[in-house]
C-alpha positions as CSV (number, residue, x, y, z in Angstrom):
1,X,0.0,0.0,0.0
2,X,2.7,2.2,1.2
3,X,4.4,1.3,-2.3
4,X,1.5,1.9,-4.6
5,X,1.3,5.2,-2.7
6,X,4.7,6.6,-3.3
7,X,5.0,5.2,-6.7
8,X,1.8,7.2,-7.6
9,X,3.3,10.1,-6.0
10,X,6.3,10.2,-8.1
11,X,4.2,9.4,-10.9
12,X,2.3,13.1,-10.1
13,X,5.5,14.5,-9.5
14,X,6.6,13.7,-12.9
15,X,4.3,14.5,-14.4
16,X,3.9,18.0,-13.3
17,X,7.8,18.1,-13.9
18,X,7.1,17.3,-17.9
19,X,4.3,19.9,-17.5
20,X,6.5,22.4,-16.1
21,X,9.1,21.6,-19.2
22,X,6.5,22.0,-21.5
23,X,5.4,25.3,-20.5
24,X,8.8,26.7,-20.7
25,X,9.4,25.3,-23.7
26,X,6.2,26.8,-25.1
27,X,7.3,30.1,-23.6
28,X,11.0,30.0,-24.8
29,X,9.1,29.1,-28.4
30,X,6.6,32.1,-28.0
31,X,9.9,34.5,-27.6
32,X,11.4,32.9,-29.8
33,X,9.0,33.6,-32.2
34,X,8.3,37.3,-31.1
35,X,12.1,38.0,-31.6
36,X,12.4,36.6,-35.2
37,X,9.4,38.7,-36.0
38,X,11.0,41.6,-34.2
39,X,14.3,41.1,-36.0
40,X,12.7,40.4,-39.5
41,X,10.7,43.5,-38.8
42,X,13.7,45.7,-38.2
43,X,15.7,43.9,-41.1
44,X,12.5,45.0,-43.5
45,X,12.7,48.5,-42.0
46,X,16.2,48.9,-42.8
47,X,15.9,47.3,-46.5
48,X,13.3,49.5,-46.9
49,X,15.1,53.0,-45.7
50,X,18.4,51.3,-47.7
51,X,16.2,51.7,-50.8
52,X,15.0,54.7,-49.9
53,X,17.9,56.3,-49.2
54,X,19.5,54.1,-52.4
55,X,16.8,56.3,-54.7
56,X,17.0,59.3,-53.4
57,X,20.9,59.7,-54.3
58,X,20.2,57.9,-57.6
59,X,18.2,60.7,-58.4
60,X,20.5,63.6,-57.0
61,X,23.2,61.7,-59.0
62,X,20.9,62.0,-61.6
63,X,19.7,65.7,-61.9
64,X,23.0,66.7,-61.1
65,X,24.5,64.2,-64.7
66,X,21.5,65.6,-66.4
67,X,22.2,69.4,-65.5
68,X,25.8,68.9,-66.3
69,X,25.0,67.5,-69.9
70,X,22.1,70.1,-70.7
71,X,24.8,72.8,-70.7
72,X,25.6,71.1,-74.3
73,X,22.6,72.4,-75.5
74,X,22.5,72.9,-78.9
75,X,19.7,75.1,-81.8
76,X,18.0,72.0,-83.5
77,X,15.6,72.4,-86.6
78,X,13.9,70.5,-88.8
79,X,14.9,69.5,-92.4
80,X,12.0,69.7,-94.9
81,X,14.2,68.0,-97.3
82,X,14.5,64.7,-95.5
83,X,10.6,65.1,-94.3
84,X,8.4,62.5,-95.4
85,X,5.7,63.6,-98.0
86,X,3.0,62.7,-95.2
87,X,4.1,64.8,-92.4
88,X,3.5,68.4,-92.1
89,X,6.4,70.6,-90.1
90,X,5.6,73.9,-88.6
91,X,7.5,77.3,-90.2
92,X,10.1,77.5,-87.6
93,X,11.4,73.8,-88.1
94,X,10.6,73.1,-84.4
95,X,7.4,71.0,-84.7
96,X,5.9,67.9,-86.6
97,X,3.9,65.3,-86.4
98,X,1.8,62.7,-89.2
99,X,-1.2,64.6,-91.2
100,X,-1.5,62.2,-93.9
101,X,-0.9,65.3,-96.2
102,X,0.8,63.6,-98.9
103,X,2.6,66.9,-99.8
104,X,4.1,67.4,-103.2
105,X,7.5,67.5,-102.0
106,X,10.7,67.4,-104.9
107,X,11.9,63.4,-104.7
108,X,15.5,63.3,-103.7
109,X,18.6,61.0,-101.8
110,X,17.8,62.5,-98.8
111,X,14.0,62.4,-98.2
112,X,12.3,59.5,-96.2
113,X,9.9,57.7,-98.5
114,X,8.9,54.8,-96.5
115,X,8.4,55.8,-92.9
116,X,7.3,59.0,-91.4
117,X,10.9,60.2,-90.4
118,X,12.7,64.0,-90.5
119,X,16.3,64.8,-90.1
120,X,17.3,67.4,-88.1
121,X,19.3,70.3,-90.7
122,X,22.4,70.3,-87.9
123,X,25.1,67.6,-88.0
124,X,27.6,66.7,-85.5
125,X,31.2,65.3,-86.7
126,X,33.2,65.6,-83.0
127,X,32.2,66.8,-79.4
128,X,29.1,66.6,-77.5
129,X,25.5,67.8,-77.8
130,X,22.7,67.9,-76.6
131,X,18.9,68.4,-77.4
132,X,15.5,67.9,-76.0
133,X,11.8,66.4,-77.4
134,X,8.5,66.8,-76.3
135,X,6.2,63.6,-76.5
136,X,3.4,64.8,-74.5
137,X,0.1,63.1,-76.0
138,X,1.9,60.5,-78.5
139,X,1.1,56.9,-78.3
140,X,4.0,56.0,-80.6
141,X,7.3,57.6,-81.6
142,X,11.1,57.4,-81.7
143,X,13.9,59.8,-81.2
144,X,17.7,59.9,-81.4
145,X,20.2,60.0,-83.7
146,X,21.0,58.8,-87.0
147,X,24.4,58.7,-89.3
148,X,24.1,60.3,-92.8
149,X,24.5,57.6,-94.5
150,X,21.4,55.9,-93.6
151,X,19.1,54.6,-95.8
152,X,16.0,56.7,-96.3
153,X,13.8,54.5,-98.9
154,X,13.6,51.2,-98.4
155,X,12.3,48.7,-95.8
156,X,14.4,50.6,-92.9
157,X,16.0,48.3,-89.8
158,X,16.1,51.1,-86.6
159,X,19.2,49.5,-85.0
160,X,23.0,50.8,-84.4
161,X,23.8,48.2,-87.1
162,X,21.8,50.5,-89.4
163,X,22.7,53.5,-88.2
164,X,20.2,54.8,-85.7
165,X,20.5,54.9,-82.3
166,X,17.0,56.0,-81.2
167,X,14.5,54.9,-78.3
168,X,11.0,54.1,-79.6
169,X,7.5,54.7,-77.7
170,X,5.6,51.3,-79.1
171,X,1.7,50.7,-77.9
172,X,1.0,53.7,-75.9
173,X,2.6,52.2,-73.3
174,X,6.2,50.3,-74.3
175,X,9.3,52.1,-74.2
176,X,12.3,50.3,-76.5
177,X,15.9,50.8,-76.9
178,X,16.7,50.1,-80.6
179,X,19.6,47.9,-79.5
180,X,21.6,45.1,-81.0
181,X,21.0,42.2,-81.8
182,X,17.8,42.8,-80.2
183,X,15.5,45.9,-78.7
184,X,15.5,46.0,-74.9
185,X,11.8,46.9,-73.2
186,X,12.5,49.6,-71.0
187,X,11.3,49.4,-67.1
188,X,9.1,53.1,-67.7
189,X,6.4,53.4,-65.1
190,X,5.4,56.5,-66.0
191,X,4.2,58.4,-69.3
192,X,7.4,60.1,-70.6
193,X,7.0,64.2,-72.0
194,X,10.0,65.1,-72.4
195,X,13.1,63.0,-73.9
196,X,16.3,64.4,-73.4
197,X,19.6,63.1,-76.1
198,X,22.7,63.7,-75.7
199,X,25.6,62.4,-77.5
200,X,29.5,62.3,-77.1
201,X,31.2,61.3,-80.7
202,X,34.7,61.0,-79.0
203,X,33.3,58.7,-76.7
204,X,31.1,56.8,-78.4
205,X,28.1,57.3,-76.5
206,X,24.0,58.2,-77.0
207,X,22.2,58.8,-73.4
208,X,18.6,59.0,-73.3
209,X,16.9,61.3,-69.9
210,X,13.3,61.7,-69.2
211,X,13.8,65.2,-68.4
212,X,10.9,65.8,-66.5
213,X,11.4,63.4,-63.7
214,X,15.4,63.4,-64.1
215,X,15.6,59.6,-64.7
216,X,18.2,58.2,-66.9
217,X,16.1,55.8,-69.8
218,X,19.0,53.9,-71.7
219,X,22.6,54.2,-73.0
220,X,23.9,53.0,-75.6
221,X,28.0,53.3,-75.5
222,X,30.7,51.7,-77.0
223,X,29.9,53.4,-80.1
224,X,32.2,54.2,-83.4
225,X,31.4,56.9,-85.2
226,X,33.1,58.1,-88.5
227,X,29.9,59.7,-90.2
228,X,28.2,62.9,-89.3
229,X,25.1,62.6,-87.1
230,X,22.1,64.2,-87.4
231,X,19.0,64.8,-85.3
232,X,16.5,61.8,-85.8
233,X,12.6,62.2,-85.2
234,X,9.8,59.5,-86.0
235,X,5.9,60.4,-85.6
236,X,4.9,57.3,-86.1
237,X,1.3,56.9,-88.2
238,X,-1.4,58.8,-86.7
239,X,-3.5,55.9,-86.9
240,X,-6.7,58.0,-87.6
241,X,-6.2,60.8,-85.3
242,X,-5.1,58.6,-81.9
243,X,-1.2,59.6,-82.5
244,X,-1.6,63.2,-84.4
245,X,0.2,65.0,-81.8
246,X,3.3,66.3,-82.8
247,X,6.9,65.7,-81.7
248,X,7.9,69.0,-80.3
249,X,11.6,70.2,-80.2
250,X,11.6,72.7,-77.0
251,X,13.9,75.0,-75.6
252,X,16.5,73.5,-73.0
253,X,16.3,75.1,-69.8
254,X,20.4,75.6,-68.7
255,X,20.9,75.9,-65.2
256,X,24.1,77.6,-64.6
257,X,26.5,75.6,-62.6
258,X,29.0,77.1,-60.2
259,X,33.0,76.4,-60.4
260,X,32.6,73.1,-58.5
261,X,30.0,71.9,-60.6
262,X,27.1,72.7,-58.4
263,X,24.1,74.2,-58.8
264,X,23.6,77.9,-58.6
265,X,20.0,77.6,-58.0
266,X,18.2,75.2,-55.7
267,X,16.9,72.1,-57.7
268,X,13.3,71.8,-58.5
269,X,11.6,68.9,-56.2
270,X,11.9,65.7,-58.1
271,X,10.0,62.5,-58.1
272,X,11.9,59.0,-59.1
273,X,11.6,56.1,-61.3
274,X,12.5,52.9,-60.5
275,X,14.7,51.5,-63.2
């Protein structure tokens, strides 16, 4: 009796030892668990200001590249000799888009004949330069620039290959670098308005900026150049009025830039693209 007794006792007393393990280990478990989520809290917090911070100089970087590079501005104009007979330029060579016009324009080398293409009249043989196009309202076009011995009549290829080197608005809503061997989709978000090129012939190298939110779109470098270049500008078909707005060449607003390469003004406020 005595036996059964003290055998069931140290039966309880286990027992409520194994409990009393099992608690703690639920316990220890439950911190456990509230420390990982803690810590993987406060890693995503710090991911998330490194990104943060991450875009933030990307786009200081940015505006200050793209200030630097706008002070090679150059005068740009339209050619109504390389114009395609379907587009319709305005008087002072600074606008045109697709009217379907079919204009009675002389046939010569230099005129587009199968896509709806202008030259700019400038040409560029050495330095750097720099221009800027407005897209607002488009759903297709492409812009760059292109080497003069292009060809203008036939069943054109836009690649550096061919002699373009030009970024394309495809869709309404598909941005393309004309690359080699093939085009590259470009991560835009956001509508572009304003396409900023800029081109170094020594260095082989044609930079594309949206200039209104200071993002850099695409590069294409390594380039050899032994031609002149000239201005490039594609309206695209108006495809019955839904792309009849016209490409836009606008003035380039230079902000002066102190001795250490700063800014003399403040900068505007600036939003950021991922890309």
């Amino acid at each position: 009796m005595v036996q059964q007794f003290r055998s069931r006792k140290r039966t309880e007393e286990y027992e409520a030892k194994a409990e009393a393990e099992i608690q703690k280990m639920i316990r220890e478990r439950q911190v456990k668990i509230q420390e990982s989520s803690y810590v993987e809290a406060v890693r995503t917090a710090v991911a998330q200001l490194e990104k943060t911070l991450g875009q933030e100089m990307k786009k200081q970087l940015c505006d200050a590249e793209l200030r630097r590079i706008q002070q090679y501005a150059v005068d740009v104009t339209l050619d109504p000799d390389t114009a395609h007979p379907d587009l319709i330029l305005s008087d002072d060579g600074k606008r045109v888009y697709d009217g379907d016009a079919d204009n009675d324009f002389p046939e010569h080398n230099q005129r587009f004949s199968t896509y709806v293409c202008v030259l700019g009249k400038q040409h560029f043989s050495s330095g750097r330069f720099y221009y800027e196009v407005q897209v607002v309202g488009k759903t297709a076009w492409g812009v760059g620039v292109a080497r003069e011995s292009i060809d203008r009549k036939e069943d054109i290829t836009f690649s550096p290959n061919d002699g373009y080197w030009i970024i394309e608005l495809d869709d309404g809503n598909e941005y393309w670098a004309a690359a080699d061997p093939d085009d590259v989709l470009l991560p835009v978000r956001e509508m572009v308005q304003k396409v900023g090129v800029f081109v170094d012939y020594e260095e082989g190298l044609v930079s594309f900026y949206d200039v209104e939110t200071r993002v850099h779109l695409y590069s294409f470098t390594g380039c050899s150049f032994t031609e002149k270049l000239y201005p490039f500008f594609c309206t695209c078909l108006n495809n019955g009025g839904t792309n009849s707005a016209p490409l836009i060449i606008s003035p380039v607003n230079v902000v002066a830039l102190n001795r250490d390469g700063g800014n003399m003004s403040s900068p505007p406020t600036c939003k950021r693209r991922n890309t």
